[in-house]
Backbone as numpy.savetxt, mean C-alpha at the origin, in Angstrom:
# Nx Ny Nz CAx CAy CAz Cx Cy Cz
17.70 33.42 -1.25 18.95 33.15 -0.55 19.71 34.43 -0.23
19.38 35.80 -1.15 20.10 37.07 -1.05 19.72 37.40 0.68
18.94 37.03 0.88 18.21 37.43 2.73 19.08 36.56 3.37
19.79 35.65 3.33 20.02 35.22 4.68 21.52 35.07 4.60
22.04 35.17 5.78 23.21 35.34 6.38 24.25 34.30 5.46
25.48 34.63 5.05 26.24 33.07 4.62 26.62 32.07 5.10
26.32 32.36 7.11 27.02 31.44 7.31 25.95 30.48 7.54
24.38 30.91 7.25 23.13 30.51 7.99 23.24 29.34 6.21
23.90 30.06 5.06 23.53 29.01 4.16 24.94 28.13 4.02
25.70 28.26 4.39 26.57 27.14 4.95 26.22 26.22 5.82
25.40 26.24 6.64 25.30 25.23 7.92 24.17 24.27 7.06
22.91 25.06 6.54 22.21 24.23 5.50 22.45 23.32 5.10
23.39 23.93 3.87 24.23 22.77 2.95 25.00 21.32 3.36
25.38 21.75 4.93 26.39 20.68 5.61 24.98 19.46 6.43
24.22 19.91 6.18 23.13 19.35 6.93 22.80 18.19 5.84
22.73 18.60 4.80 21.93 17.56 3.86 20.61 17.75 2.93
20.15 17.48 2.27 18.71 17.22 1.74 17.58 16.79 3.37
16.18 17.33 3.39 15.50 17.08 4.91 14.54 15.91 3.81
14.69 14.98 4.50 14.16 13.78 3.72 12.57 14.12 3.49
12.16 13.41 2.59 10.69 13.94 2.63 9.55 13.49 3.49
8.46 13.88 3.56 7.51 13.51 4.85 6.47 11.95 4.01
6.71 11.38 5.62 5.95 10.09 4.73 4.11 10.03 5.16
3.99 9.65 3.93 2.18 9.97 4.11 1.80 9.51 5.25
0.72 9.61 5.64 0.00 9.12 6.73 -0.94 7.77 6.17
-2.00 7.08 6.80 -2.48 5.90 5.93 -3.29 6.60 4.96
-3.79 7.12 5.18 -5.40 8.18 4.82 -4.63 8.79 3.43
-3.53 9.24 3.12 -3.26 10.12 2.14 -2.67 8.87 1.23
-2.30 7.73 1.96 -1.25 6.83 0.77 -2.37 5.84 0.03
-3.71 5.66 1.00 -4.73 5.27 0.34 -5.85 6.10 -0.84
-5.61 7.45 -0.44 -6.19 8.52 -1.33 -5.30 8.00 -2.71
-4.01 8.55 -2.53 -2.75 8.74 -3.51 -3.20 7.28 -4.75
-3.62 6.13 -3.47 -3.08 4.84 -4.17 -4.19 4.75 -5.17
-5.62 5.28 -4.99 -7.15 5.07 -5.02 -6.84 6.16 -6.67
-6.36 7.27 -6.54 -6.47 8.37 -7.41 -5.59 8.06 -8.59
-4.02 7.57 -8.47 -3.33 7.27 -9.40 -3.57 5.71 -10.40
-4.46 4.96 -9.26 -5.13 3.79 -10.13 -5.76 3.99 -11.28
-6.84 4.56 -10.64 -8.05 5.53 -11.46 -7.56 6.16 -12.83
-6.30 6.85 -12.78 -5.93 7.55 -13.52 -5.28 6.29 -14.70
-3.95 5.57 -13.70 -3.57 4.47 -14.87 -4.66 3.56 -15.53
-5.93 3.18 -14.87 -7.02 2.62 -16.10 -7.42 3.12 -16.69
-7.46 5.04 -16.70 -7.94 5.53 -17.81 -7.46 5.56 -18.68
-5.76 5.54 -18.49 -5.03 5.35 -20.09 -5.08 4.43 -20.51
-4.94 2.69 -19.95 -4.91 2.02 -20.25 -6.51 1.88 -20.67
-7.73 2.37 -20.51 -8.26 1.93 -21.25 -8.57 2.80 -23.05
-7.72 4.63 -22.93 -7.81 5.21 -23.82 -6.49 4.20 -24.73
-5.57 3.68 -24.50 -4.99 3.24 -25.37 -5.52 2.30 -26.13
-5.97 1.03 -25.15 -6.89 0.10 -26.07 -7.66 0.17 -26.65
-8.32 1.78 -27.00 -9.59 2.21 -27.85 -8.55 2.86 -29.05
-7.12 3.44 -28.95 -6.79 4.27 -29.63 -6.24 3.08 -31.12
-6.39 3.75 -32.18 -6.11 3.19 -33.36 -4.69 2.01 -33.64
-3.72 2.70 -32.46 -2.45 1.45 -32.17 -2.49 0.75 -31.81
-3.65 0.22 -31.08 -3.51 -0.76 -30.62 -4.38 -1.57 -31.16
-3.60 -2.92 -31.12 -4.34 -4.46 -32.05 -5.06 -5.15 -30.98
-6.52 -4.99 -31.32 -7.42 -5.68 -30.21 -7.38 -7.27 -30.74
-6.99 -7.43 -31.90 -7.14 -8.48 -31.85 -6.30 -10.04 -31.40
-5.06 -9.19 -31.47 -3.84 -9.90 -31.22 -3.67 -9.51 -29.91
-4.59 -9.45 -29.17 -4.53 -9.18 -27.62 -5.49 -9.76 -27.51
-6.33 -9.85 -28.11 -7.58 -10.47 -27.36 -7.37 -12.64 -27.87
-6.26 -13.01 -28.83 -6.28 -13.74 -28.92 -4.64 -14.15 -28.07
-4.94 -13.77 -27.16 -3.35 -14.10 -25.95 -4.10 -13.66 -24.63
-5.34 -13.79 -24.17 -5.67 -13.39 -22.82 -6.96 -14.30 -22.53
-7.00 -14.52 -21.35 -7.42 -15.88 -21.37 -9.51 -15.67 -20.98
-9.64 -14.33 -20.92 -10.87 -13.76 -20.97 -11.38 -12.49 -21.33
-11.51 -12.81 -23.24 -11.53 -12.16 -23.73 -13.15 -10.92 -23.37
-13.68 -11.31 -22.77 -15.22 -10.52 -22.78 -14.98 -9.92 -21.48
-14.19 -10.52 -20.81 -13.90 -9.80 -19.48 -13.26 -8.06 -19.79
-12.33 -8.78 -21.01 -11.16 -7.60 -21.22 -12.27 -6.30 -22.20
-13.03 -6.98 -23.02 -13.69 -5.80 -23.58 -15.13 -4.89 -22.64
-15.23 -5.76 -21.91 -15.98 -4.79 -20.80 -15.22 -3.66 -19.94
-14.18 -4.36 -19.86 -13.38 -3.53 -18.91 -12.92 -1.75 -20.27
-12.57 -2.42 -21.24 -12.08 -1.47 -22.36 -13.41 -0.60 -22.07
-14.90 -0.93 -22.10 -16.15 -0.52 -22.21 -16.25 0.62 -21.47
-15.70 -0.10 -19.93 -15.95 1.10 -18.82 -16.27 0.24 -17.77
-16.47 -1.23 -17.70 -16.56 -1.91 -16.45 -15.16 -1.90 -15.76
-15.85 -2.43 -14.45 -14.60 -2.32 -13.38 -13.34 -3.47 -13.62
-12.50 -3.15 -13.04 -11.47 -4.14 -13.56 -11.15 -5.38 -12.71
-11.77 -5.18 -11.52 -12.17 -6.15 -10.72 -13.64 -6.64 -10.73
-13.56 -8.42 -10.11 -14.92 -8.46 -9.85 -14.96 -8.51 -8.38
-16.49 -8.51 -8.26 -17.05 -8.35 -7.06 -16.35 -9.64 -5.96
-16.28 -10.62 -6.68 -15.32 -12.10 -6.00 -13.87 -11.65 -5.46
-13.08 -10.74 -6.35 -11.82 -11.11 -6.42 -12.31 -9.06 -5.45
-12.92 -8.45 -4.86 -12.84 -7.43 -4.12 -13.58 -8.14 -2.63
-14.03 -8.84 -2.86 -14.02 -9.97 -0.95 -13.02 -10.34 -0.78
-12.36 -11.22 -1.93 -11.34 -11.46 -1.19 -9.33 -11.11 -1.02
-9.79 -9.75 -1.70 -8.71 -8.80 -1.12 -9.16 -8.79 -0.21
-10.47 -8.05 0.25 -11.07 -7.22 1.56 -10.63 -8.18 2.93
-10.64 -9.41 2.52 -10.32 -10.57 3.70 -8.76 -10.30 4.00
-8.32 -10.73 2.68 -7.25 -10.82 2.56 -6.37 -9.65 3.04
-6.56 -8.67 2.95 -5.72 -6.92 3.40 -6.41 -6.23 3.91
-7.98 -6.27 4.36 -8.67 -5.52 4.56 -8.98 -4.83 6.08
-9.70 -4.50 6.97 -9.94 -4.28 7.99 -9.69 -5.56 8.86
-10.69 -6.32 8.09 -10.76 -7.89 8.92 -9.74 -8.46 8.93
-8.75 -8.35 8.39 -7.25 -8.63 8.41 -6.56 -8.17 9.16
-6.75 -6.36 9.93 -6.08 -6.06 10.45 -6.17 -6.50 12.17
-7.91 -6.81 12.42 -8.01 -6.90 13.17 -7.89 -8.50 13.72
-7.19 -9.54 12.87 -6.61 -10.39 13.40 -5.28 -10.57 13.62
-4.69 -9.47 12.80 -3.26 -9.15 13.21 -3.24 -8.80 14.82
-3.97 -7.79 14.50 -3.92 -7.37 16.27 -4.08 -7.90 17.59
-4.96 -9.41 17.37 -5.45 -10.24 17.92 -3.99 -11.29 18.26
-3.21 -11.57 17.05 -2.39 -12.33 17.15 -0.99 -11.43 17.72
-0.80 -10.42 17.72 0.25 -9.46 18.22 0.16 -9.29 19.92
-1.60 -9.03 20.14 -1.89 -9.20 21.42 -1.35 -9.95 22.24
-1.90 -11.60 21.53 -1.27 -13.05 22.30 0.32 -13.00 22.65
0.95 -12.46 21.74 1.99 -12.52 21.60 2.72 -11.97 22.73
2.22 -10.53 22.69 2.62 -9.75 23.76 2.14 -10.36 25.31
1.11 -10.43 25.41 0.67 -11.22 26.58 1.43 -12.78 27.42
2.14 -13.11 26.19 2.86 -14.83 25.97 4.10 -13.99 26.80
4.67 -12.71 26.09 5.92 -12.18 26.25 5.86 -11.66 28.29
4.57 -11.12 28.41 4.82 -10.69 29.96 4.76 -11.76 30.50
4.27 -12.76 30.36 3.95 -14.13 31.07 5.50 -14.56 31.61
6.38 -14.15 30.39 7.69 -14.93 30.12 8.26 -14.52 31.32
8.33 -12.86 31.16 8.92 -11.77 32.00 8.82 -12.02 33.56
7.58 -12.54 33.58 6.98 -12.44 35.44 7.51 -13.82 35.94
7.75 -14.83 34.88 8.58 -16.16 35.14 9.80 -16.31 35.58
10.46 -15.19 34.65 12.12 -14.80 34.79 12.18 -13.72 36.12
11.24 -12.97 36.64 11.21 -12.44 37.29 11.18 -12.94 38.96
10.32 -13.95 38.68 10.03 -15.22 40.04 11.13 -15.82 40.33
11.68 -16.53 39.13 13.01 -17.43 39.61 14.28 -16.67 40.02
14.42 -15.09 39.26 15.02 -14.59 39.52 15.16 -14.41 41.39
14.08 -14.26 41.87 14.20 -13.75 43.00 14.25 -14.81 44.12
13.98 -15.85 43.85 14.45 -17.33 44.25 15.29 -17.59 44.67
16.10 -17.37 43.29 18.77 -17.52 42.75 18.73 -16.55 43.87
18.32 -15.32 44.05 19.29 -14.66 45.07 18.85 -14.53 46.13
């Protein structure tokens, strides 16, 4: 800050905090993919670590062999319940969004060229 002018760090200050930059898809899916990864590794180093009562957990969850595979190193999803996210949020999801946004838009010029006709009718 000794480098620059005072009045250059006055105008700064009156400006604000510059909000921060928002990810792009590609980095918020990296971010989302990497910090997962990371929270099942604790969660599965805790359930190995000496504090924790496997047993009084394993008698309150409603699949217990599920939960000790997963402690093991299996995935925490199954292959069932990753189709049907994939349906559910996935590509194939997006591309019926787009399908239905299309119509939409298409419904909307239809409207336009209607209001546009009668318009020129009235006067």
């Amino acid at each position: 800050n000794w480098c620059y002018p005072p009045g250059r760090r006055m105008q700064s200050s009156k400006l604000g905090p510059t909000p921060p930059r928002l990810l792009t898809e590609e980095e918020y899916q990296l971010q989302a993919k990497v910090e997962t990864c990371k929270a099942l590794a604790e969660l599965r180093s805790f359930c190995q670590s000496p504090e924790f009562s496997a047993w009084t957990m394993v008698s309150r969850i409603q699949s217990p062999k599920r939960f000790a595979d997963f402690v093991g190193g299996a995935s925490h999803v199954t292959p069932n319940e990753v189709s049907v996210h994939e349906r559910e949020f996935g590509l194939e999801r997006l591309f019926i969004d787009e399908q239905l946004f299309e119509d939409d838009d298409d419904d909307d010029d239809e409207e336009e060229e209607e209001e546009n006709v009668n318009d020129s009718f009235a006067g």
